[in-house]
C-alpha positions as CSV (number, residue, x, y, z in Angstrom):
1,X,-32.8,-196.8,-54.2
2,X,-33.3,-193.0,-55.1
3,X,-35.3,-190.8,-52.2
4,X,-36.4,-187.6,-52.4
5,X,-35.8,-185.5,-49.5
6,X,-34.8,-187.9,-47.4
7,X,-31.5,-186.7,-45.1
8,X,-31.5,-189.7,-42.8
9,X,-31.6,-193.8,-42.4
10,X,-31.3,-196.9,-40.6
11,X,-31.8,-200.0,-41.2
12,X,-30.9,-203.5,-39.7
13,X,-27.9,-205.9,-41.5
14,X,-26.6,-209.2,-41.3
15,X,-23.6,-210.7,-42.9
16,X,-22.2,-214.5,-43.0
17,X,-19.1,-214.1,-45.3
18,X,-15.2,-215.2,-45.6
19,X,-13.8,-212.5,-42.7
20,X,-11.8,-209.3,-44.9
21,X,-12.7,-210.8,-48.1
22,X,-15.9,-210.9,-49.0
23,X,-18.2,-207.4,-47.3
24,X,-21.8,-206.2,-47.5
25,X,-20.9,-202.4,-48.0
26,X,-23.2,-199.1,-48.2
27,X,-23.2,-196.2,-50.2
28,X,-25.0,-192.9,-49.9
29,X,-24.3,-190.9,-53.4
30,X,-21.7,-192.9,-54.3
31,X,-19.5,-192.7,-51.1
32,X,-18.7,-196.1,-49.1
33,X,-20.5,-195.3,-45.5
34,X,-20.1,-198.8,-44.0
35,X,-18.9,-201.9,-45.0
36,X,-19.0,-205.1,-42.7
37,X,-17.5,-208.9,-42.8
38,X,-18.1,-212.0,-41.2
39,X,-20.2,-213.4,-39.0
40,X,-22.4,-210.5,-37.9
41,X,-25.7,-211.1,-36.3
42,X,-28.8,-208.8,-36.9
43,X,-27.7,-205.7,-36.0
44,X,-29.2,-202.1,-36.2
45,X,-27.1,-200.0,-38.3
46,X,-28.1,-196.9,-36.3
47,X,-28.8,-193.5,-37.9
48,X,-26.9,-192.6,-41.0
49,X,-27.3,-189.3,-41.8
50,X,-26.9,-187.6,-45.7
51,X,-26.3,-183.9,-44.9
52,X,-28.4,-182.0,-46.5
53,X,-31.7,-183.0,-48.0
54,X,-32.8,-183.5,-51.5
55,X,-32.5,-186.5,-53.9
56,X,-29.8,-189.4,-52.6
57,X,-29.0,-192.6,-53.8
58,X,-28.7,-195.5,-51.2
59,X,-27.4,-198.7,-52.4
60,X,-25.9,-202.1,-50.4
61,X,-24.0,-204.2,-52.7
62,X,-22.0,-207.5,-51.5
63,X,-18.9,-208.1,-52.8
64,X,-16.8,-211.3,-52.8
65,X,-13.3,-211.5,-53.8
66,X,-14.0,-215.2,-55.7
67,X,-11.1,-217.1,-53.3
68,X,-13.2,-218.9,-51.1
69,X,-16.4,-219.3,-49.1
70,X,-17.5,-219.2,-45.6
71,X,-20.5,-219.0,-43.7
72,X,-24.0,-218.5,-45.9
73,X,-21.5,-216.5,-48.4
74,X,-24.3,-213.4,-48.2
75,X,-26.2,-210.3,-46.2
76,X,-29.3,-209.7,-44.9
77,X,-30.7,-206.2,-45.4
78,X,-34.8,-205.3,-42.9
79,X,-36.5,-202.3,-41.7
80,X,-35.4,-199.8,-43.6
81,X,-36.0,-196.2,-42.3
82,X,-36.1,-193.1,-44.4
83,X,-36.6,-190.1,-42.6
């Protein structure tokens, strides 16, 4: 997801995934910000702030590393907040 002057955001997550294998991770411009594993309840991510302001790229991408698979195997992504 591509924003325009956007400089902040928060949004809530949930994971179910084999524990430091498989991770729901978040990027702001290309740079890993957050990555999680396991069982994680919803939880609110808190504010994550860009720097400056201007166009940025957000993106969550799940990765697995094809071994095995626990829990639902995915992650939960609601309320996102652009500010």
């Amino acid at each position: 997801m591509s924003v325009a002057n956007g400089v902040s955001i928060s949004f809530d997550y949930a994971v179910s995934s084999e524990a430091y294998y498989d991770y729901l991770r978040f990027y702001i411009d290309g740079v890993q910000k957050a990555a999680w594993s396991a069982a994680v309840a919803l939880t609110p991510s808190g504010v994550i702030t860009t720097g400056t302001s201007g166009v940025h790229e957000y993106k969550w991408c799940y990765t697995k590393d094809g071994s095995a698979a626990s829990g639902s195997d995915t992650a939960w992504i609601d309320n996102i907040v652009i500010n």
